[in-house]
C-alpha positions in Angstrom: 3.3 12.3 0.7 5.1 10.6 3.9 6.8 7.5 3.8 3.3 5.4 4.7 2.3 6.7 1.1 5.5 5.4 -0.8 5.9 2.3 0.9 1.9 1.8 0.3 2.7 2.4 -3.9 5.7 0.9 -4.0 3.7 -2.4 -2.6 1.1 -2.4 -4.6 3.2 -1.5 -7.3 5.1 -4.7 -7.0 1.8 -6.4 -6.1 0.4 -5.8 -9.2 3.4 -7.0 -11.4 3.6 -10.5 -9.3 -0.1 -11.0 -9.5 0.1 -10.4 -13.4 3.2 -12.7 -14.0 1.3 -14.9 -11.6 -1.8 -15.0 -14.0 0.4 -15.5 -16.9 2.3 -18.2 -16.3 -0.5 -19.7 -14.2 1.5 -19.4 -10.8 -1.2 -20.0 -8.3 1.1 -19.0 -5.8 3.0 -16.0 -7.1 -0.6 -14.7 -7.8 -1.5 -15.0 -4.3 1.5 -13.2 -3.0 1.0 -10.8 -5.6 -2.6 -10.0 -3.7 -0.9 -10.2 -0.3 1.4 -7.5 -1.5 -1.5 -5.4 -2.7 -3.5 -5.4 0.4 -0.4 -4.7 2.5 0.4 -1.7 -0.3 -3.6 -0.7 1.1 -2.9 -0.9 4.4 0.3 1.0 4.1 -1.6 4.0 2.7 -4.4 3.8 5.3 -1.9 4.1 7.9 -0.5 7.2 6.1 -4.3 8.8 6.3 -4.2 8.3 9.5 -0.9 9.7 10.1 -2.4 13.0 8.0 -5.5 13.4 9.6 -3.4 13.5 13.4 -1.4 15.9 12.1 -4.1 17.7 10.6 -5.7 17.8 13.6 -2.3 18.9 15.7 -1.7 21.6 13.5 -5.6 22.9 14.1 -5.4 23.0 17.8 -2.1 25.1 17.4 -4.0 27.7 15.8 
């Protein structure tokens, strides 16, 4: 797991809780942010796929 990985949990992580809190006290807004902080959680992970499959690849043409 690289750092794209945690950064990506630890987003949607915190995402997750503002989007609840958001629902539950009916906070429109800290629902919405809670979603933002989802999606950029998502793309925080995709970038760490990517970063896994290059180096996946790197490592095969050394062999």
């Amino acid at each position: 797991m690289d750092r794209e990985h945690v950064k990506g949990a630890a987003d949607k992580a915190k995402g997750a809780i503002k989007e609840g809190a958001g629902k539950l006290t009916g906070d429109k807004d800290l629902e919405a942010e809670g979603k933002m902080d989802k999606a950029k959680g998502s793309a925080h992970n995709a970038a760490g796929d990517v970063k896994d499959a290059a180096r996946d690849t790197a490592d095969a043409l050394k062999k």
